[in-house]
C-alpha positions in Angstrom: 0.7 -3.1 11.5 3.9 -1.5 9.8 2.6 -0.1 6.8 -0.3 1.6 8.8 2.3 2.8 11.0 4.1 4.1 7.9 2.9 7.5 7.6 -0.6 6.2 8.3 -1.9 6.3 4.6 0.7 4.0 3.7 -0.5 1.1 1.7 1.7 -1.0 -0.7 0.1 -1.4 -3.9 1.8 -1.5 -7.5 2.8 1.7 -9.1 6.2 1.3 -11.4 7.1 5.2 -10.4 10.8 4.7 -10.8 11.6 3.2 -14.3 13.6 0.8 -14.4 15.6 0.1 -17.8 17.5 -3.5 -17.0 16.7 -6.4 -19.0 13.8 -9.0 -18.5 13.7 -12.3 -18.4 11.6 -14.8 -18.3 11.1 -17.8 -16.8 8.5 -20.2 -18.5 5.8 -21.2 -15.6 3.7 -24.5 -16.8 0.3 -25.8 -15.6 -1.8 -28.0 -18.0 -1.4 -27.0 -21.4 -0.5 -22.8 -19.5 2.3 -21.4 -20.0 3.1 -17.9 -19.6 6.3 -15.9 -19.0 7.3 -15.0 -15.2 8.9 -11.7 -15.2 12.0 -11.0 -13.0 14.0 -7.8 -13.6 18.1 -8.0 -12.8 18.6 -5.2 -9.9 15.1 -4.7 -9.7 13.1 -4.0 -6.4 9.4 -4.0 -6.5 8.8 -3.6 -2.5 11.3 -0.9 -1.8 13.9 -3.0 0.3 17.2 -1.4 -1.6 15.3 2.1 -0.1 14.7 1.0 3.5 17.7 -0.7 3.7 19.3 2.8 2.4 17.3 4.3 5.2 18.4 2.0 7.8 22.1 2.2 6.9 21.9 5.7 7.2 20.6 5.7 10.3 23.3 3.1 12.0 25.9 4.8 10.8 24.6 8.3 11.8 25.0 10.0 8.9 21.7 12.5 9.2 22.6 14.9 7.0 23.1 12.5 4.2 19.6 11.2 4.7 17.9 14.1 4.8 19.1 15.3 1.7 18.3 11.9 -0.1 15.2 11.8 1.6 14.1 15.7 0.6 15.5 14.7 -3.1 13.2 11.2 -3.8 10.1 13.3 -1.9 10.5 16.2 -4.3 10.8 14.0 -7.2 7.9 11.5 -6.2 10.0 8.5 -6.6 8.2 5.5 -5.6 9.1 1.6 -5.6 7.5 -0.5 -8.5 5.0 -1.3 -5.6 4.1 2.4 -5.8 5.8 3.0 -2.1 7.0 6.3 -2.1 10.7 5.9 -1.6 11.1 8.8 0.9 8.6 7.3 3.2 10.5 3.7 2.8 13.9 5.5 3.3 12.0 6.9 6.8 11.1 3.6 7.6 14.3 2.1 7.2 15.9 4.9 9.3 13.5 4.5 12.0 13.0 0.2 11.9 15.5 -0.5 14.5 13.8 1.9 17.1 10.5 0.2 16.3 11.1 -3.0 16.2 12.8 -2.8 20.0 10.1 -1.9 21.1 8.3 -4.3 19.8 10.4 -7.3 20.3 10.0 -6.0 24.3 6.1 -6.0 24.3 6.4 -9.3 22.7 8.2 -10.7 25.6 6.1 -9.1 28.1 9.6 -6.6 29.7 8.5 -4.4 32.1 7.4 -1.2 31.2 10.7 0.3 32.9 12.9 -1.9 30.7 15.4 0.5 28.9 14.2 -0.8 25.5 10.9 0.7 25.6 13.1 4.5 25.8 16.6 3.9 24.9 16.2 4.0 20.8 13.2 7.0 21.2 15.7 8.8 23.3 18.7 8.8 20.6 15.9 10.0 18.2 15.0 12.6 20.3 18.6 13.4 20.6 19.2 13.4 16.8 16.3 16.1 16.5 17.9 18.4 18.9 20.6 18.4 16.8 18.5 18.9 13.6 15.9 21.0 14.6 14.3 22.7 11.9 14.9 19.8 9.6 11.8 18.4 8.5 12.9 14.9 7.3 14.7 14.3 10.0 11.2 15.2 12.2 9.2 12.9 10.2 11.5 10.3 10.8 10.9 11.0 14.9 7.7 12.0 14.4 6.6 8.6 12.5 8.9 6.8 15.2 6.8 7.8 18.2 3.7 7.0 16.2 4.6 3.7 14.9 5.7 3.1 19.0 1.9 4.6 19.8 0.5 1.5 18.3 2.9 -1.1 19.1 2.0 -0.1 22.6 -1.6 0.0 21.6 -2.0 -3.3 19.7 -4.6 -5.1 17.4 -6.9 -6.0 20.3 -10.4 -4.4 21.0 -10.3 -1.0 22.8 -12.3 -1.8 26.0 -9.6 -5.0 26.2 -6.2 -2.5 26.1 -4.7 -2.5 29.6 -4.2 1.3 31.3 -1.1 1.2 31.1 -0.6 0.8 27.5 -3.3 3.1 26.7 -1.3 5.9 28.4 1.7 5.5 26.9 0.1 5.0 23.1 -1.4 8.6 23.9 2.2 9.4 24.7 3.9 9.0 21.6 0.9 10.3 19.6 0.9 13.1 21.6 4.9 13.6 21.2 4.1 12.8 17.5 1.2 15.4 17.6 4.4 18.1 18.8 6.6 17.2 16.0 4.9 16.7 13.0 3.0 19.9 12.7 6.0 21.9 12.4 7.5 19.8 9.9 4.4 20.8 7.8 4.8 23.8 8.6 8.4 24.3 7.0 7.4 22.1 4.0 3.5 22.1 3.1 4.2 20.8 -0.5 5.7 17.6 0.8 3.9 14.6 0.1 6.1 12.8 3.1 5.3 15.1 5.3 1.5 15.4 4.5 1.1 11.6 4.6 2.9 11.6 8.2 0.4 14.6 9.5 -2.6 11.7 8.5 -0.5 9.7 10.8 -1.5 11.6 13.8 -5.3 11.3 13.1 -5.9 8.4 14.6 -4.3 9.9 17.8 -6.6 13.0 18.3 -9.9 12.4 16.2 -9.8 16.1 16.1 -14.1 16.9 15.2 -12.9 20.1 13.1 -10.6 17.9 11.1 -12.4 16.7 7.5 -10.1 13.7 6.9 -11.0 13.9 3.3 -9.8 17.1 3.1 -6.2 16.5 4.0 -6.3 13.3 1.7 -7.4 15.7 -1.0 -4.5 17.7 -0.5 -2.3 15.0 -0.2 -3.4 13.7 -3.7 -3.6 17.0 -5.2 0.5 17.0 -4.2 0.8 13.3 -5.4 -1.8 12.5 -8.2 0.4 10.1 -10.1 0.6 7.8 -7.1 -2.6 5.7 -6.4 -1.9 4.2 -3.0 -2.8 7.7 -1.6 -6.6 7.5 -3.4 -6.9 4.0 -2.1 -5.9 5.1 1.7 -8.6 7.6 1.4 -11.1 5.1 0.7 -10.4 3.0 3.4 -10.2 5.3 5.9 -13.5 7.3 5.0 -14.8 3.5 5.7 -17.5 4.1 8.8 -14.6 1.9 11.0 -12.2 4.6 10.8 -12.9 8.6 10.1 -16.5 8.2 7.2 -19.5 6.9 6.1 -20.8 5.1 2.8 -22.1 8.1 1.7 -19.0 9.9 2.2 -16.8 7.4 0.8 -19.2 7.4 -2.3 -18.8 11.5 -2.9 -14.9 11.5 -2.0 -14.7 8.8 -5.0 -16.8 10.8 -7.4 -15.1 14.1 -6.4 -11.6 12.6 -6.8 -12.0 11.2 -10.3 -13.2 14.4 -11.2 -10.0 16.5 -9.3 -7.7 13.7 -10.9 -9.0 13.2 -14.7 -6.2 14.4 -16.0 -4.3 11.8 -14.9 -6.7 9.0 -14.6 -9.6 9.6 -16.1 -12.4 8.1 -14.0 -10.0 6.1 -12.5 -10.0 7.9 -9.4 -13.3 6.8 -8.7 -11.9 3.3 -9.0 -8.8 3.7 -6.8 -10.8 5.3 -3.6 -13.2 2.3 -3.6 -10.4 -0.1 -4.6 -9.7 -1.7 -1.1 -12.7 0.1 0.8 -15.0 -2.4 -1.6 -12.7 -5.0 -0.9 -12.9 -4.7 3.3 -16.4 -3.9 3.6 -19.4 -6.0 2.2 -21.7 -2.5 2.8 -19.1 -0.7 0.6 -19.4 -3.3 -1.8 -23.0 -3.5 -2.4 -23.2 0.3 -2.7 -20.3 1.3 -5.1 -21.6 2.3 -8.9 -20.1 -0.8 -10.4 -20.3 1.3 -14.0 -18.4 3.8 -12.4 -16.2 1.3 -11.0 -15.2 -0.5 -14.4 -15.3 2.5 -16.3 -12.4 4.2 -14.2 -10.8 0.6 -14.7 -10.8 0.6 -18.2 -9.4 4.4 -17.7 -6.8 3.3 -15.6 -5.6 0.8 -18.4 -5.3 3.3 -20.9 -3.2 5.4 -18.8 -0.7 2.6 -17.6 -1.1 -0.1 -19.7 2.6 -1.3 -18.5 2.3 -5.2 -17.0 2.3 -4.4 -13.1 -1.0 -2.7 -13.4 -2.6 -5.3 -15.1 -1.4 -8.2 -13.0 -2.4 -5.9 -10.3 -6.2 -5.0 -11.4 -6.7 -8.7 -12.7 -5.5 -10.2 -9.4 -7.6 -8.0 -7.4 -10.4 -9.1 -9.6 -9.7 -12.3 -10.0 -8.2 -13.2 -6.4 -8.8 -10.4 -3.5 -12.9 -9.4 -4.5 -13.2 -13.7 -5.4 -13.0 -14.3 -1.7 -16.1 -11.8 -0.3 -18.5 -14.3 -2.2 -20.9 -15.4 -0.1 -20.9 -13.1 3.3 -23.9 -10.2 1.1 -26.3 -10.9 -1.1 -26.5 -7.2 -2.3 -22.6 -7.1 -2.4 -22.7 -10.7 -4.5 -24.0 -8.7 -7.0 -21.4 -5.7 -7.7 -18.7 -8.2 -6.7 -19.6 -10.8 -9.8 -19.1 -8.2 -12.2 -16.4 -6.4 -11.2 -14.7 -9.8 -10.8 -15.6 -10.6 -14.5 -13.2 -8.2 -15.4 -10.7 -10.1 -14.6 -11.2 -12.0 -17.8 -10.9 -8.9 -20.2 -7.7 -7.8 -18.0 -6.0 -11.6 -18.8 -7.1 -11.9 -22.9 -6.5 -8.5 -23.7 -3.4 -7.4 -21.5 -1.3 -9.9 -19.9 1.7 -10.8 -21.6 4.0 -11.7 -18.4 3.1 -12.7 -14.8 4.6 -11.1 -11.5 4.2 -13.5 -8.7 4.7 -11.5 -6.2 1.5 -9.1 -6.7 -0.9 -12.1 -6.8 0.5 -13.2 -3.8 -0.2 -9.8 -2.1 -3.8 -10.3 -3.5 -4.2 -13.9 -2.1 -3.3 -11.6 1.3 -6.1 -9.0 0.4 -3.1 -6.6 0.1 -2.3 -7.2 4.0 0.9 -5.2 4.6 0.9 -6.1 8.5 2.0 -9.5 7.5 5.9 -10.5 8.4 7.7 -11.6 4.7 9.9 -13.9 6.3 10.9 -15.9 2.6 9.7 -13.7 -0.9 10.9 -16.6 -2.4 8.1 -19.0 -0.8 5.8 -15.7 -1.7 6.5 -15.8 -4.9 5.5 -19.1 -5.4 2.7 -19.0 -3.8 1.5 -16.1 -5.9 2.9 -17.9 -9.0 0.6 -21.1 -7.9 -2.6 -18.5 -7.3 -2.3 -16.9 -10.5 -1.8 -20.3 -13.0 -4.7 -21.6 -10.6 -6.8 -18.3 -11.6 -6.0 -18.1 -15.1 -6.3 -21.8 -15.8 -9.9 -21.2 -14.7 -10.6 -18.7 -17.5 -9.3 -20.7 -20.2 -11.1 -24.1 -18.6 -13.0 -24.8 -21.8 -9.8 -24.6 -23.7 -7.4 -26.6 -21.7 -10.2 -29.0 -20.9 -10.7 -29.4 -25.2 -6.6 -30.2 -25.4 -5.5 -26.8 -26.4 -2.8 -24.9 -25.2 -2.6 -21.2 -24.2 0.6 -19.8 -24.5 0.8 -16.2 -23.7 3.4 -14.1 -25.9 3.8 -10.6 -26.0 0.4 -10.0 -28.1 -1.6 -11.5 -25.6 -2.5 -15.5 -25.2 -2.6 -16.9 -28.3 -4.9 -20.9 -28.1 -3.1 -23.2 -30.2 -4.2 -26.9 -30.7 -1.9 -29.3 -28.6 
């Protein structure tokens, strides 16, 4: 689970941070009497991979000090991807991935717990921090090493079903985590990195006189402009990590208050965002006014075409497929999913595939992208499939719906 691993509270989502100023262009996408513009940006990079491959590149060739510095600079700026990844943690990733994934590869294949490439990458790690003790990026990079190992070594089964031996070393590398990362905060308390990689070590030591909401709060308080942080809260105030309903329901409220300024109500919206969307309970309780007033807030804050292919293919795609498994949750679900249909007529000018895809996934980042090419067209093929559904009357009557940069305009065929 890579992007849990990723500072914990990592959770890729579509947030156009960095502004980019290269030219778009557009490549017509057809479907019945549909047509609509597909947005691809020269040099662009939606999911980050020019900053973790940064990161990684760094790493190989062991130039530390170079990294750190970049690192520090994006964290103190708050760059972020056009997915809303902040590009310090991505660079940390990067600089960390080939550590990981060893490890990994050897659980995969069942190596002995002796094997050298369960310790051999940790170990130069460990080695690099000796040499740059002190510096915090370079301990979050360690620090978010030994955790991401933690849960390699711990994998996606059941607790009771986790074999000793894995269990002990998963408490390990937390605990190794738990000796780095604390001092890291320490030197830099105003670093959103370094916050985010603190929440990393909660689900290590469940720690009872730890309020998880509390560090999320200061976390966002660091970091308001950046939503994926509000929609890890809500998740993990879910009763299946660190919450309860009734917590998750006051965190929202009290974070669209703490956040107005830059979001109105949407706060509200973005800690219930993927909470509503993993848990039917969540769903039938959320204030569904609340919920599509904050989305109307969020709108009017970034009206810019990632957020609204995002909010319409959540609405349109992710919440579309809980229909069916709660009555009560039906209910919120149906009209939160009707805004969909506002977010398409009165928004969407250009389509970006590869967000609708993400939604088809429920915004799973644990999955492998072997091909974004076959992604994209998959979320290309979701999204004609969704909007071709709104404008069913039309298209069924012979009209056309051609979407410019107004909105769709329905001209007779």
């Amino acid at each position: 689970m890579p992007a849990l691993l990723s500072g914990f509270v990592a959770q890729r989502a579509n947030v156009p941070a960095v502004a980019r100023k290269d030219a778009v262009n557009r490549q017509q996408t057809t479907a019945d009497g549909l047509y609509i513009p597909v947005a691809t940006r020269a040099g662009d990079d939606p999911a980050g991979q020019n900053a973790f491959e940064r990161g990684r590149y760094l790493a190989r060739q062991e130039m530390w000090e170079e990294l750190s510095a970049e690192m520090g600079e994006a964290d103190a700026a708050r760059e972020a991807a056009a997915d809303g990844t902040p590009i310090a943690e991505l660079m940390a990733f990067g600089a960390r991935a080939d550590v990981v994934l060893a490890v990994e590869h050897a659980l995969s294949e069942n190596l002995p717990a002796h094997h050298p490439a369960f310790i051999e990458g940790i170990n130069e790690l460990e080695s690099v921090l000796r040499e740059y003790r002190g510096d915090p990026m370079i301990g979050a990079v360690v620090g978010l090493a030994h955790i991401d190992i933690a849960w390699a070594w711990r994998g996606t089964g059941l607790e009771d079903k986790i074999p000793p031996a894995h269990r002990e070393r998963c408490a390990a590398h937390f605990d190794r985590a738990g000796d780095i990362l604390p001092s890291c905060r320490n030197a830099l308390p105003e670093s959103p990195l370094v916050t985010s990689s603190n929440l990393g070590l909660l689900a290590g030591k469940r720690a009872p006189d730890i309020r998880v909401a509390d560090e999320y709060e200061h976390l966002i308080s660091l970091d308001p402009g950046n939503h994926r942080h509000m929609r890890a809260m809500g998740n993990h105030l879910l009763p299946r990590w660190f919450g309860s309903y009734d917590e998750l329901e006051l965190e929202a409220r009290r974070t669209a208050s703490l956040t107005h300024e830059t979001w109105g109500m949407g706060g509200y919206t973005w800690v219930q965002f993927d909470a509503i969307a993993l848990d039917e309970e969540a769903c039938a309780r959320v204030d569904v006014d609340f919920f599509l007033d904050g989305l109307r807030d969020i709108i009017r804050r970034r009206p810019d075409q990632m957020m609204v292919n995002l909010l319409a293919a959540y609405c349109l795609i992710t919440l579309e497929k809980g229909f069916g498994l709660n009555s009560d949750a039906d209910i919120a679900r149906d009209r939160i999913c009707e805004a969909g249909n506002w977010l398409i007529r009165d928004h969407l000018t250009e389509l970006h595939p590869l967000i609708w895809a993400h939604a088809a996934e429920g915004f799973n980042n644990s999955a492998r992208i072997t091909s974004p090419e076959r992604l994209a067209a998959r979320g290309r093929s979701a999204a004609m499939d969704a909007i071709a559904t709104l404008f069913l009357d039309e298209l069924q009557n012979g009209q056309q719906v051609v979407f410019t940069a107004s909105g769709p305009q329905i001209t007779v065929n």
